[in-house]
C-alpha positions in Angstrom: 43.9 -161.9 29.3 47.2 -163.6 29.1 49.7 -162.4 32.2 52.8 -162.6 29.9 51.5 -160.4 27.4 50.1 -157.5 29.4 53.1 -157.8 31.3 55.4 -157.6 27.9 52.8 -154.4 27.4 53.1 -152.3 30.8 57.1 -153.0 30.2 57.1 -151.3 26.7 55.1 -148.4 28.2 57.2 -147.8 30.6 60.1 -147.7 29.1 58.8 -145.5 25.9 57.8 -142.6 29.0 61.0 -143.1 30.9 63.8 -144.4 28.8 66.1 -146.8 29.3 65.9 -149.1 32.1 67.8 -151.6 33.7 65.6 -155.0 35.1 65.8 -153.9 38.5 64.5 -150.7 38.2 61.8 -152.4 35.4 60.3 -155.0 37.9 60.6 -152.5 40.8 58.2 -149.7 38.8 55.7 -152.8 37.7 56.2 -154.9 40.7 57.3 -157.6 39.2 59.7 -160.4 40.0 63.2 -159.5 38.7 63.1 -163.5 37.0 60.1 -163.0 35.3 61.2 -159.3 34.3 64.3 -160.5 32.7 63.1 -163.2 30.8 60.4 -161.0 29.6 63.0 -158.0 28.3 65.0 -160.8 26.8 62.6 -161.9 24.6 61.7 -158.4 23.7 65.5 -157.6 23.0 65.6 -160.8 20.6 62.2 -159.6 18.7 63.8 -156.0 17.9 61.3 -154.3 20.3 63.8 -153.4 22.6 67.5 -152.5 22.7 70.0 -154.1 25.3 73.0 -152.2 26.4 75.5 -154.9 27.5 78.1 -152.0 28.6 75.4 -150.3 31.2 72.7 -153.1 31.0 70.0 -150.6 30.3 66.9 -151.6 27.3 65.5 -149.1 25.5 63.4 -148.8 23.1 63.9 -150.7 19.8 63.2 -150.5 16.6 60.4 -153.1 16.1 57.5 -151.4 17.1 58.5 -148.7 14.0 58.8 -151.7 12.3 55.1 -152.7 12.9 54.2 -149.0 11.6 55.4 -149.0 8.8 54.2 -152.8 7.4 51.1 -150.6 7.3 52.1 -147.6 6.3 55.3 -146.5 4.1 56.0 -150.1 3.4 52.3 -150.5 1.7 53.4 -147.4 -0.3 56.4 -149.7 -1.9 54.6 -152.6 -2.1 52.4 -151.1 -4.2 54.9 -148.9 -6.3 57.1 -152.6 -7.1 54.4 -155.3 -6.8 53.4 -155.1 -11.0 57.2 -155.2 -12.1 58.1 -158.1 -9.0 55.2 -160.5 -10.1 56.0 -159.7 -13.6 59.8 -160.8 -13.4 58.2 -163.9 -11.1 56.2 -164.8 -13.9 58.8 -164.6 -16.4 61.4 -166.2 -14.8 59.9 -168.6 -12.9 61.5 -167.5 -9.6 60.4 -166.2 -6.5 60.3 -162.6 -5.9 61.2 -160.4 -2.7 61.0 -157.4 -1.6 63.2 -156.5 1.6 63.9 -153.8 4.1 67.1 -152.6 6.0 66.6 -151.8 9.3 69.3 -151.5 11.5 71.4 -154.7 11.8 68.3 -157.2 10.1 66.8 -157.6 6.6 62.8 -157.8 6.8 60.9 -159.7 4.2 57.7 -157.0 3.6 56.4 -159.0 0.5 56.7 -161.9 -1.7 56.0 -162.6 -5.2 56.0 -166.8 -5.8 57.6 -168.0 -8.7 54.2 -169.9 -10.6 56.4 -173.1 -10.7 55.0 -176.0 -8.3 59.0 -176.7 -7.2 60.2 -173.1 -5.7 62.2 -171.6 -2.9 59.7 -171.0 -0.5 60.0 -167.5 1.4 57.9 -166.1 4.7 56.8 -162.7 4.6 58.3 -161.7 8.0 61.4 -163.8 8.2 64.1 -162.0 9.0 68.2 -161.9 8.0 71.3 -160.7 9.3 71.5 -157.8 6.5 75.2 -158.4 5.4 73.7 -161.9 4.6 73.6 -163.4 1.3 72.8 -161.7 -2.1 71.0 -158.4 -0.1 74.0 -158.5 2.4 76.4 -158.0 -0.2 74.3 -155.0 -1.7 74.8 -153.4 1.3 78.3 -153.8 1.7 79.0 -152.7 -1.4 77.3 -149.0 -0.3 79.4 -149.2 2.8 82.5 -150.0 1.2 84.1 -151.5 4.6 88.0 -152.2 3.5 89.0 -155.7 2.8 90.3 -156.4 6.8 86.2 -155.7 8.0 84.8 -157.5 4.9 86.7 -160.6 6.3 85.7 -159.9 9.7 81.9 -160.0 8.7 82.0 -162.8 7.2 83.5 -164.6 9.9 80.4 -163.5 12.3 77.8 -165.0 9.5 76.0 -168.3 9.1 76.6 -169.9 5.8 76.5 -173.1 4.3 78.9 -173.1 2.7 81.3 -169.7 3.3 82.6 -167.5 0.6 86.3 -167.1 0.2 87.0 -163.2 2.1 89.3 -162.3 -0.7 87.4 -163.2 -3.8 83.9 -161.2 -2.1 86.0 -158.5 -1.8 86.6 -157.5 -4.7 83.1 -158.9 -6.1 81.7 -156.0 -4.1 83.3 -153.6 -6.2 81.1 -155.4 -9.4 78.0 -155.1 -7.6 78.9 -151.1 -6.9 79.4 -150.8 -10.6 76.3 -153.0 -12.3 73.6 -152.5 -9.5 73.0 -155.9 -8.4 74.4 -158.9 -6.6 74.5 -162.6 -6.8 74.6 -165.3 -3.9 75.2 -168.2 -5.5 74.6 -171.1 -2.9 77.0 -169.6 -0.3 73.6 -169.0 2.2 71.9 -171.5 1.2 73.5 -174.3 -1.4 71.3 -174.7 -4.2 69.8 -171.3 -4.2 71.1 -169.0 -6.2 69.9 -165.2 -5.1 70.2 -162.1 -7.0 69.5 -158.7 -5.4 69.7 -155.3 -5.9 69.0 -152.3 -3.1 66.8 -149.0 -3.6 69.2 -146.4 -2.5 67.4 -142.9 -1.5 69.1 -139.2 -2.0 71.9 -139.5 0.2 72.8 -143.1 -1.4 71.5 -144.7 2.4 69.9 -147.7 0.9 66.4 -148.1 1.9 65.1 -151.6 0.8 65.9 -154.1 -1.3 64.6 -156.5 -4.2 65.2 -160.1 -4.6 65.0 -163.1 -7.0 65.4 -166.3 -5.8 66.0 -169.9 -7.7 67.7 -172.9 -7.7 71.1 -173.2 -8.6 71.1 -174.6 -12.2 67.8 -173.1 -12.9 69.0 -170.3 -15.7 72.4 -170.4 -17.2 74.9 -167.8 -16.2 74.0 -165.2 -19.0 69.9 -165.4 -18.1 71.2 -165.0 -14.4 73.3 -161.5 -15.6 69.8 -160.5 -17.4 67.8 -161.0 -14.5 70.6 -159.2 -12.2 70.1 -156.4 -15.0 66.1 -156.4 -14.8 66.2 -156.1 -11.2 68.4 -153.3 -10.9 66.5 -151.4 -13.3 63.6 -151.8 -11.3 65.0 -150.6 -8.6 66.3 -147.6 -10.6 63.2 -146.5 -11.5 61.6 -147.3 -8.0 64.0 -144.9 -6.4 63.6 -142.2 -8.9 59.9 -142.4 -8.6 59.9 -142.1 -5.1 62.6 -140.0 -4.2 62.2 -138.1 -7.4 65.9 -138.6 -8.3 67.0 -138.8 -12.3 65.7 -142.6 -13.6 69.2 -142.6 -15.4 71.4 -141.4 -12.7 70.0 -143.2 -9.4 72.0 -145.2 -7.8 71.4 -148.6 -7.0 74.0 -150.3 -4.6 
């Protein structure tokens, strides 16, 4: 047995049966040291499996362990409804494909498609984004619709290569509201160009989201607007299949 990791165990059961707890109060109920406790709760805050509190200093459960759930359950439902159409576009295109879910303030990579090419953008199922990052960050944006004061705001708090200009994103959100898809176009990453578009259920919450990812001077602009087209329309039907909503009507961002 490893001491860290039944440690990092008994923590997460106890505070799924008693709710949130502050380290004290953790490493008194497991008889632990309160140095030891805290490092251990950090590392659990910073892997999503529990919440910190900085106003009360309580954790509580977070949303990672749901997370690990559903890579076997409801996720594997997706993956199977998008896979065909994702390793299709992959094939055609020759770029990576992606298939992403919102969770809370994170993007999660559930699947990947590779693009067939030997020189790709090379993606990890499992890595994890900010989710108003990149191509899938501005997809959700565009369903929040924040005004143009918060839009600046957030990108301010991001990482990017090379930043996008607050004013000129702005009112790109309100294209990717009206076509279904966005484009990051090396502002993440320069020399990847990543075009996105999210599977929005009933209530227009979006759900997940799909990706295809290249190199910057890879298609020209017009085969980048077809592609931004395709994958919208996957994600079209993808929502109306499993939220039985209207193909023609579901929205998309």
């Amino acid at each position: 047995m490893v001491p860290s990791i039944s440690k990092a165990i008994a923590i997460l059961r106890l505070i799924s049966t008693k709710g949130g707890m502050g380290v004290n109060a953790v490493a008194r109920a497991l008889n632990l040291s309160p140095s030891s406790c805290f490092n251990i709760l950090k590392t659990l805050a910073a892997e999503d499996f529990l919440r910190f509190d900085p106003a009360t200093k309580v954790y509580s459960i977070g949303d990672g362990l749901a997370e690990l759930v559903r890579v076997h359950g409801h996720d594997g439902d997706w993956r199977n409804l998008l896979h065909a159409d994702l390793r299709q576009l992959a094939d055609s295109t020759g770029r990576s494909s992606g298939f992403w879910r919102y969770s809370g303030n994170r993007s999660t990579l559930v699947d990947v498609i590779e693009s067939p090419l030997e020189t790709r953008v090379h993606l990890t199922t499992g890595q994890r984004l900010p989710a108003h990052l990149g191509a899938i960050g501005r997809c959700l944006l565009a369903l929040e619709a924040p005004d143009a004061r918060r839009v600046e705001e957030i990108i301010a708090e991001l990482r990017w290569q090379a930043p996008p200009d607050p004013e000129t994103y702005f009112k790109e959100l309100l294209e990717v509201r009206e076509r279904g898809w966005a484009m990051d176009d090396g502002h993440y990453l320069r020399g990847v160009v990543t075009i996105a578009a999210a599977i929005v259920g009933p209530n227009a919450v979006p759900t997940y989201c799909i990706t295809s990812t290249g190199f910057s001077g890879q298609h020209s602009p017009e085969k980048l607007e077809e592609i931004g087209t395709r994958l919208a329309s996957i994600a079209r039907k993808a929502a109306a299949r499993a939220y039985a909503l209207p193909a023609q009507s579901a929205p998309t961002t």
